[in-house]
N, C-alpha and C positions, 0 to 999 in steps of 0.2 A: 573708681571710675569704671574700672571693667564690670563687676557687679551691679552699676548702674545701664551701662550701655546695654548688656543682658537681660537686666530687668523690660528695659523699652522696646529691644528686640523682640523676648517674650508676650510683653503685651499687643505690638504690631499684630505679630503674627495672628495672636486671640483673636483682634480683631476681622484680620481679611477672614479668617474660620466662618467668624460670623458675619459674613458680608453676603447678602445671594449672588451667586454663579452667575456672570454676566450672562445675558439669554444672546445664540448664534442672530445674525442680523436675516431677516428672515427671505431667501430669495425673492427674485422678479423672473419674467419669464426672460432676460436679458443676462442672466447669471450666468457663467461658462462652467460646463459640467466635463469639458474633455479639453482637450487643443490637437488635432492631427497634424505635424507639418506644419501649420500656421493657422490652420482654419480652427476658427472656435464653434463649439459643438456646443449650443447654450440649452436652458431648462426648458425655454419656450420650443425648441426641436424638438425634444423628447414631448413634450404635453402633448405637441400635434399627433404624436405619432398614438401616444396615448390614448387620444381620443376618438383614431381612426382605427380601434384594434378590431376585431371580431367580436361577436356578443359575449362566446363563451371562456374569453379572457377578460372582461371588462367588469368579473367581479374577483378577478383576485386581488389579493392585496398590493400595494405601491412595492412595498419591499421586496417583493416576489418578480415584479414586474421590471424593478429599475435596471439591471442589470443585462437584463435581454433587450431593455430597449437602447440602451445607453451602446450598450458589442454591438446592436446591428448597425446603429450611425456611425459607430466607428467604422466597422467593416464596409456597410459604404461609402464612407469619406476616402480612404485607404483606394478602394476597387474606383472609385470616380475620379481620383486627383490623377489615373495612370493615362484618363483620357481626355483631359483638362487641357483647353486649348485649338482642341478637333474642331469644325465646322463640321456638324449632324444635324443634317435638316430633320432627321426622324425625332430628334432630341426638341430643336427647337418648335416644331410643329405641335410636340407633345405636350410642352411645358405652355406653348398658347391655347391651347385645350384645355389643359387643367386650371391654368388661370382663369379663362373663359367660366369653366364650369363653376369654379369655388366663388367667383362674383356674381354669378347667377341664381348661387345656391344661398348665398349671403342677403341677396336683393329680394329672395323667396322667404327668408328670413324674416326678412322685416315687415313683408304682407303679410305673411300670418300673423304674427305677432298684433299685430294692430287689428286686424279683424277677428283675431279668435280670442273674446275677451268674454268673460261672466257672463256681460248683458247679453250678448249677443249670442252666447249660448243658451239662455233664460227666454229670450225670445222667439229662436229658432225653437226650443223645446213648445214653448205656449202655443206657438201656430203650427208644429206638425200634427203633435199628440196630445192637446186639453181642447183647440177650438174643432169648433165643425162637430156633425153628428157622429158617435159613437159608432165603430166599424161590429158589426153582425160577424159572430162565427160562428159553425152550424157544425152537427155530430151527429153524421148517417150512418146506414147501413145499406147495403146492396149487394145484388143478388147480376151474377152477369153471363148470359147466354149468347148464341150464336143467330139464334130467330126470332121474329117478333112474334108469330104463334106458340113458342116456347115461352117468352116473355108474358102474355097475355096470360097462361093458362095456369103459369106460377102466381102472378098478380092475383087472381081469380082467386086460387086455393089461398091463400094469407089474408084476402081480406075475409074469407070464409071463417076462420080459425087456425088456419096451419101455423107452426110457431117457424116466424122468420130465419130464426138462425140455425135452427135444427135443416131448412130446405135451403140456404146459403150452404153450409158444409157439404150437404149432398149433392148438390145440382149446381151452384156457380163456377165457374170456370176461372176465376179472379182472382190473384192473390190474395185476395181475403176474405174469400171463401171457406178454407179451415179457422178462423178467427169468427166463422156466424158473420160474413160479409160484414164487419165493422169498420169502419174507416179513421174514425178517431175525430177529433177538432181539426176543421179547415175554415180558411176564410175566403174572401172575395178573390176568385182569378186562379185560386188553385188546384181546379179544377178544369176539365174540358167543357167550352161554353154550354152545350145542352145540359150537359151533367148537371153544371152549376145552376140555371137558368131554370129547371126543376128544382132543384133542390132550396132555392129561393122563397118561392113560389108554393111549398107546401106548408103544411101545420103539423105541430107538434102529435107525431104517433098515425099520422095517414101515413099510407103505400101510394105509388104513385104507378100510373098507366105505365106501361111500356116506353122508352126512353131510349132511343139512337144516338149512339157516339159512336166513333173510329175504331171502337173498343168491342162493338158488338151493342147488344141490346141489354139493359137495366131493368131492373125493378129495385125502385128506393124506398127506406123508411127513414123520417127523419125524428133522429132518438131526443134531440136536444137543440138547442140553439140558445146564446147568450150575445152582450154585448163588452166587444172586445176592451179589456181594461188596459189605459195608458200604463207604458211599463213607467217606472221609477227613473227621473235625472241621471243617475250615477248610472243609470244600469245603459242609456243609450247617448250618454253623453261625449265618449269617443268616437262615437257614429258620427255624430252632431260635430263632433270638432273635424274630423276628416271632410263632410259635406261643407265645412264655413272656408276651410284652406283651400279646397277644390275650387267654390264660388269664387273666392278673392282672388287667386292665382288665377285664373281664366279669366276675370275683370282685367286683372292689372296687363295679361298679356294682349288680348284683345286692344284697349286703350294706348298702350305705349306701341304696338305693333301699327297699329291706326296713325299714330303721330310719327314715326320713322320714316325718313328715308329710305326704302328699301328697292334695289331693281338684284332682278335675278336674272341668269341667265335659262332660255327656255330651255328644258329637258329637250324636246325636237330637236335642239343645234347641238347636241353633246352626244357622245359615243358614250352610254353610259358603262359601257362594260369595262371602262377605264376604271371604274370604284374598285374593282377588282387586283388592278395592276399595281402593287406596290412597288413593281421595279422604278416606276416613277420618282419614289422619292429619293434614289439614289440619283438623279442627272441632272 
């Protein structure tokens, strides 16, 4: 009998060997990771805190993390249960504020969400940068003096044959005057209006008259000019999603602020230098 009871004990055992490891049940954010005193210190605590860390902990790993976040709740459950029970207006003032904010920030939440979607990134993209006429940008050169008969008589000698950028290094006064007055690609506005307004307005490879700006006096050549090509989706598409959260968030406050009850009290009837006096929230 003992030989047999043995035998079935042995093969029990074979058994659970070969059984897979029951898998841990896997937490909620309601799972209790501490208890201080009585208070329970759960997973969903530590997440928050998790998620409110600084950028440059936000890639290290969990394992690395748990620890530090788990001591600091401790540490302040411990430092706060010493003042548990106080009446602190600075406490409770602070905790209506931050509730305030994080349902504000949750409500902002949801307006994006709902307006910043594919199509409407797809369409925001079609109407800033595919419709309408192609935006002009233009690649001068220039030459910048103090007078418009110094002006005039540099103009004179380049259309003559003098080589533009040889009497740019010599003679302009402009930072890019050692560069043969070259300016590079610019387009529509960035420039000062005469500047631009000439440089519009000429042909490829003319010099232009004498030209007044802020700057002193001009003489331009225009080397180049093309039409501005739409950058690529991906490449302006966080532009585009910043401008769709900006529109929507400004709609939704505008409209819901429109629909509110609101009376305020006039800034004229308040002392405002009271925003200053925090002894106030002591009395």
């Amino acid at each position: 009998m003992s030989n047999l009871i043995t035998k079935l004990s042995a093969s029990a055992f074979a058994i659970m060997l070969a059984l897979p490891a029951q898998a841990q049940d896997t937490p909620t954010a309601d799972s209790v990771m501490a208890t201080i005193n009585g208070t329970e210190i759960t997973l969903g605590h530590m997440l928050m805190i998790r998620a409110a860390l600084p950028e440059q902990y936000q890639q290290l790993p969990d394992e690395v993390l748990w620890d530090g976040i788990l001591d600091q709740i401790v540490q302040q459950t411990v430092l706060s249960q010493q003042s548990e029970g106080e009446d602190n207006r600075r406490i409770a003032l602070a905790l209506e504020n931050e509730r305030r904010a994080l349902l504000a920030a949750q409500a902002v939440e949801g307006i994006v969400g709902d307006a910043v979607t594919d199509e409407a990134v797809q369409s925001y993209y079609d109407e800033a940068y595919l419709a309408g006429e192609p935006t002009e940008e233009f690649n001068a050169s220039h030459i910048l003096v103090e007078t418009e008969e110094e002006a005039a008589a540099i103009a004179e000698e380049i259309k003559a044959g003098a080589d533009f950028a040889e009497i740019a290094r010599e003679k302009s006064t402009g930072p890019s005057g050692p560069n043969g007055g070259e300016l590079g690609w610019f387009g529509p506005g960035m420039m000062v209006p005469e500047f631009q307004t000439a440089v519009e307005r000429m042909e490829i490879g003319a010099v232009s008259d004498p030209v007044q700006s802020q700057f002193g006096w001009h003489v331009i050549t225009l080397n180049e000019k093309r039409n501005k090509e739409a950058p690529e989706l991906d490449a302006v598409r966080a532009e585009i999603e910043g401008q769709l959260s900006q529109q929507a968030v400004n709609k939704a406050l505008e409209d819901l602020t429109a629909s509110a009850d609101i009376t305020r009290t006039a800034k004229e009837d308040v002392d405002t230098s009271v925003l200053s006096n925090l002894e106030l929230l002591e009395k």
